[in-house]
Backbone as a ProteinNet text record, in pm:
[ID]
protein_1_A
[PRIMARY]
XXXXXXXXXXXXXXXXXXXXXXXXXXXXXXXXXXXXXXXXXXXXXXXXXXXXXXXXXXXXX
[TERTIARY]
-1701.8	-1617.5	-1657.5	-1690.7	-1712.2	-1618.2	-1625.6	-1530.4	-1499.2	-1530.8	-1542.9	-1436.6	-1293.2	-1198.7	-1277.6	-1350.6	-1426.2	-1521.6	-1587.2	-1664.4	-1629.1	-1518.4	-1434.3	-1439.6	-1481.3	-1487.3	-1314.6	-1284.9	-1187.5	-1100.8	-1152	-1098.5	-1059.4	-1152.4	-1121	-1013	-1015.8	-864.6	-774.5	-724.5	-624.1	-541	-645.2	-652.1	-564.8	-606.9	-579.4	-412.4	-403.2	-238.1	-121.6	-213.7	-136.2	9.1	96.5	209.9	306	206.8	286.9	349.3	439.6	546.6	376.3	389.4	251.5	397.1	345.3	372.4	236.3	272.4	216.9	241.6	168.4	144.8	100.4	202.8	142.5	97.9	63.5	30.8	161.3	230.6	370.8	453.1	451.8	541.4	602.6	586.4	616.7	594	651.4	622.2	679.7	606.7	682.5	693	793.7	752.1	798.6	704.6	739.3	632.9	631.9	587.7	431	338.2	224.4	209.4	203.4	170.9	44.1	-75.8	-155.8	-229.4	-317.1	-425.9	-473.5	-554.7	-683.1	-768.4	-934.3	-1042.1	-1076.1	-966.6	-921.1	-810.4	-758.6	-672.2	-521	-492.3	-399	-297.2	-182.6	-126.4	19.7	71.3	162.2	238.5	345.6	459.8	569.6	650.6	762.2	889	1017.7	1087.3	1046.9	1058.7	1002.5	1126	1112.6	1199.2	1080.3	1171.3	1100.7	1165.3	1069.8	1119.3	1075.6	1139.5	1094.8	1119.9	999.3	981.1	1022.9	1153.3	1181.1	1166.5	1154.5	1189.6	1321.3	1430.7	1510.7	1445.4	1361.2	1348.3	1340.5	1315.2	1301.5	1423	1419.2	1530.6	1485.8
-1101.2	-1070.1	-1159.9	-1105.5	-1203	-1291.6	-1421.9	-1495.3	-1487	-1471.4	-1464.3	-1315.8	-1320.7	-1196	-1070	-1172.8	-1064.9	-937.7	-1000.2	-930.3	-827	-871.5	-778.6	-602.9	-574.7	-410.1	-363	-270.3	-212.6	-188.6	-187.4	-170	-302	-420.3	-552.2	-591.9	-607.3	-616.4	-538.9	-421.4	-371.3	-436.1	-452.5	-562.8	-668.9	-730.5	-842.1	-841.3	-754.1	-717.1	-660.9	-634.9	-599.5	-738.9	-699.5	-773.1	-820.2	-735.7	-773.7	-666.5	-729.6	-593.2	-592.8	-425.2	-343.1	-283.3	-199.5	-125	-28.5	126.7	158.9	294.2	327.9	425.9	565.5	666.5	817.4	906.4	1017.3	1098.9	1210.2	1239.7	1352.1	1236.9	1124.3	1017	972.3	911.2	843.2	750.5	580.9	461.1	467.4	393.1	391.2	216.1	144.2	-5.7	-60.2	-99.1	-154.6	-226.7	-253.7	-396.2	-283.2	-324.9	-241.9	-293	-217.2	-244.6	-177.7	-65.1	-66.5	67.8	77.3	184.3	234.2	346.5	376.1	428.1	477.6	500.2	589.1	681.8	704.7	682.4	534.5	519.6	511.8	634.2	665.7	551.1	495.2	396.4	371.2	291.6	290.2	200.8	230	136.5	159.3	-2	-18	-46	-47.9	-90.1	-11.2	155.4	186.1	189.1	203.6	217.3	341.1	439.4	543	568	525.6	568.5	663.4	750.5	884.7	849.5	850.5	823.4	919.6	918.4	1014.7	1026.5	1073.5	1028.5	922.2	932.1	817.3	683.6	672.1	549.7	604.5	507.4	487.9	544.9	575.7	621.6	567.9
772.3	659.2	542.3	410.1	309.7	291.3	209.2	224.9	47.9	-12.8	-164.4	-181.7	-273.2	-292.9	-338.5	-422	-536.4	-402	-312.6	-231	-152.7	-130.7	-9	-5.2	84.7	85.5	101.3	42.4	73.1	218.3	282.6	414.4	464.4	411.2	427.1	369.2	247.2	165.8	235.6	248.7	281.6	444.1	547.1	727	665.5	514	488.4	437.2	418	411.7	498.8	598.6	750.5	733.5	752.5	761.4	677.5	553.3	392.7	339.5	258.2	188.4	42.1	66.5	-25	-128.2	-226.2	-324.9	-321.4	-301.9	-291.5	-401.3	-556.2	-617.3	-535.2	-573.7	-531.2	-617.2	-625	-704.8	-706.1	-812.3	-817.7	-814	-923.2	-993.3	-875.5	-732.5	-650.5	-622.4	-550.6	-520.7	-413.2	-353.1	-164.5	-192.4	-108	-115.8	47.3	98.5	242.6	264.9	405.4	524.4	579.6	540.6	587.6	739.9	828.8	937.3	1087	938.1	965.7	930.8	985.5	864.1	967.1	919.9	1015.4	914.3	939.2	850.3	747	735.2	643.3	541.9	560.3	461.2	522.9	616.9	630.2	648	625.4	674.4	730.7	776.5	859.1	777.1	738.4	641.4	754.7	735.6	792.8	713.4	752.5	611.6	437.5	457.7	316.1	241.1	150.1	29	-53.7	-103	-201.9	-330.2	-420.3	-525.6	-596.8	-718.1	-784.5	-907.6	-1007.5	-1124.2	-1192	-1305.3	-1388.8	-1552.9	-1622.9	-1767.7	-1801.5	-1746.6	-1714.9	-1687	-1559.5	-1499.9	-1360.3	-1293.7	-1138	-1077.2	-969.6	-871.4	-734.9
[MASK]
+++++++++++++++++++++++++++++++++++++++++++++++++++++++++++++

């Protein structure tokens, strides 16, 4: 694993957040926010504790 942030491949960074509350941007004005607790090789990932929010002309929900 590189040791330098700047280097890090993507898949590396993300391992590196296994256990952390993520914020995660969607596409169709959505934010999910929870405890990542794991991925697989496509991305896909496993949130614990989510919270969802829906972006409106108002504000967040």
């Amino acid at each position: 694993m590189a040791s330098n942030p700047s280097q890090l491949l993507p898949s590396e960074l993300i391992d590196r957040c296994i256990g952390s509350k993520i914020w995660v941007i969607m596409k169709g004005d959505k934010e999910l926010v929870g405890t990542l607790r794991g991925f697989d090789v496509y991305v896909n990932m496993v949130l614990e504790d989510v919270t969802e929010y829906e972006i409106t002309a108002e504000g967040r929900r």
